[in-house]
BAMISE-62573 format. One record per residue (C-alpha): residue in three letters; x, y, z; residue number from 0. Coordinates in steps of 0.1 Angstrom, whole numbers, m for minus. Last residue first. Layout:
BEGIN
R, residuo, c1, c2, c3, num
R, Ala, X, Y, Z, NUM
...
***
This chain:
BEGIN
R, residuo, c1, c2, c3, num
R, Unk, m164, 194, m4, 113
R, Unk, m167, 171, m32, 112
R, Unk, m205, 167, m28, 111
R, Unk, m211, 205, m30, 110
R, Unk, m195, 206, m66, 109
R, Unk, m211, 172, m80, 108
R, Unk, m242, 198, m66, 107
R, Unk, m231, 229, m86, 106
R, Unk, m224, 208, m115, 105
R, Unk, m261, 192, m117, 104
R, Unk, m278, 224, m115, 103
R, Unk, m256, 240, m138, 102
R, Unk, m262, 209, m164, 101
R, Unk, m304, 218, m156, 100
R, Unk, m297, 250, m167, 99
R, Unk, m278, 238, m198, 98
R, Unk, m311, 213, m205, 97
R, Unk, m338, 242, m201, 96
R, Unk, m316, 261, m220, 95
R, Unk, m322, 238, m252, 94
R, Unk, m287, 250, m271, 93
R, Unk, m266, 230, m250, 92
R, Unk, m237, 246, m238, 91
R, Unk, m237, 232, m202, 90
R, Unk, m245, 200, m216, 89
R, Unk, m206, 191, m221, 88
R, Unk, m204, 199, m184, 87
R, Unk, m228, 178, m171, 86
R, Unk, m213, 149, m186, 85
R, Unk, m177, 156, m169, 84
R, Unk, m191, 167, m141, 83
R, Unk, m210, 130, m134, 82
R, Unk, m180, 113, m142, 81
R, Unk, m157, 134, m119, 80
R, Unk, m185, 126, m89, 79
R, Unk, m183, 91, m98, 78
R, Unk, m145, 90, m97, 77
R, Unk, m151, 110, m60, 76
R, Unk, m177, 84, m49, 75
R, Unk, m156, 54, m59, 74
R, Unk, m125, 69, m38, 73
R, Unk, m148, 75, m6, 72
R, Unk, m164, 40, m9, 71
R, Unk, m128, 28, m10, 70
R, Unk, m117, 45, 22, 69
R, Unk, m147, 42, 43, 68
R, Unk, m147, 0, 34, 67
R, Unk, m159, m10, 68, 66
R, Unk, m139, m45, 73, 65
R, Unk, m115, m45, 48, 64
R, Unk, m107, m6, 59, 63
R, Unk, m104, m17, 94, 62
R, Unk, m84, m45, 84, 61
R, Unk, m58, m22, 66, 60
R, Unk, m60, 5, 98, 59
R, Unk, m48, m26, 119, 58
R, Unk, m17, m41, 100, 57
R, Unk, m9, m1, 98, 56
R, Unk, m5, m2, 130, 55
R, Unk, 8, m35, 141, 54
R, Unk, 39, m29, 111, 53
R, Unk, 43, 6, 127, 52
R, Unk, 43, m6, 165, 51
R, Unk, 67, m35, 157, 50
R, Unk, 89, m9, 136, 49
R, Unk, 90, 14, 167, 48
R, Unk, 97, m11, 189, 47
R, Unk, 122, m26, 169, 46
R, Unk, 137, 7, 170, 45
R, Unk, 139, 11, 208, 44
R, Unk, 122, 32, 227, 43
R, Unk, 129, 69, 239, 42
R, Unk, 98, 84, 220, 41
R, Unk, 123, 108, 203, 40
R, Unk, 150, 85, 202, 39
R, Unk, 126, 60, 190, 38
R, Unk, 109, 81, 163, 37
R, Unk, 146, 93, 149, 36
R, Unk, 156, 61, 143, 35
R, Unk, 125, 44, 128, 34
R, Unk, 134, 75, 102, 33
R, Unk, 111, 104, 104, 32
R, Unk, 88, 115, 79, 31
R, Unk, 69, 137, 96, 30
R, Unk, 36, 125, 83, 29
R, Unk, 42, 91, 74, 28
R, Unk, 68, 81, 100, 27
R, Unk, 59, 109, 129, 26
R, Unk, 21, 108, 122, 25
R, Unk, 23, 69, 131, 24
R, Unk, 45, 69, 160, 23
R, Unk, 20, 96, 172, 22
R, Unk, m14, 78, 162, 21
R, Unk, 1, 41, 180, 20
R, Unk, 8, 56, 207, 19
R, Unk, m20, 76, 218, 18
R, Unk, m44, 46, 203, 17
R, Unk, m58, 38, 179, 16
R, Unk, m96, 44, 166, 15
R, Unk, m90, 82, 158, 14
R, Unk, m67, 69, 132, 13
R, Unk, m93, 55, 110, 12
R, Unk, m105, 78, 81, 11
R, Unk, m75, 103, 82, 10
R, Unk, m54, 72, 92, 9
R, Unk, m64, 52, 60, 8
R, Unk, m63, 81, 35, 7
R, Unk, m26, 89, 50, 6
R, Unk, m18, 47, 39, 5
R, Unk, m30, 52, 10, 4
R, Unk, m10, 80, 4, 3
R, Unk, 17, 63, 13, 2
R, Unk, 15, 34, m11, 1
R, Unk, 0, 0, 0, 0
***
């Protein structure tokens, strides 16, 4: 799993870990810290730090198997592109009742993607 992934996965699921495991976490992917660094700074080991990290990310992976937040959320957005796309090549129809309805349909893809 690539690293953005894996930043999709904690924004969804991190509030489910624990202290520990969330700071370890944002210090690797978000900080970018070696597993050096990390246990200096949380004054273990660096097998404890890569235990934690592998247990971590082990965790957020079966949370998204088991609920799915993270891949609902990426099938939504394609959708969302799909319908934006359509309505805007009916933006310029000449019917206006069919380009008005093509603003409608924009300015709610637009809402959804907030």
């Amino acid at each position: 799993m690539d690293a953005l992934e894996m930043s999709l996965l904690f924004d969804y699921y991190g509030g489910m870990l624990t202290d520990k495991q969330r700071e370890c976490f944002d210090m690797r992917h978000n900080q970018d810290l070696s597993l050096g660094e990390i246990a200096q700074a949380l004054g273990v080991s660096r097998q404890a730090v890569c235990d934690n990290l592998t247990r971590t990310e082990a965790l957020l992976r079966r949370m998204e198997e088991n609920v799915g937040c993270v891949s609902r959320d990426l099938r939504t957005r394609k959708a969302l592109r799909r319908i934006a796309e359509a309505a805007r090549s009916l933006q310029g129809h000449p019917d206006a009742h069919v380009a008005k309805q093509a603003e409608s349909i924009l300015s709610a893809a637009q809402e959804l993607e907030e």
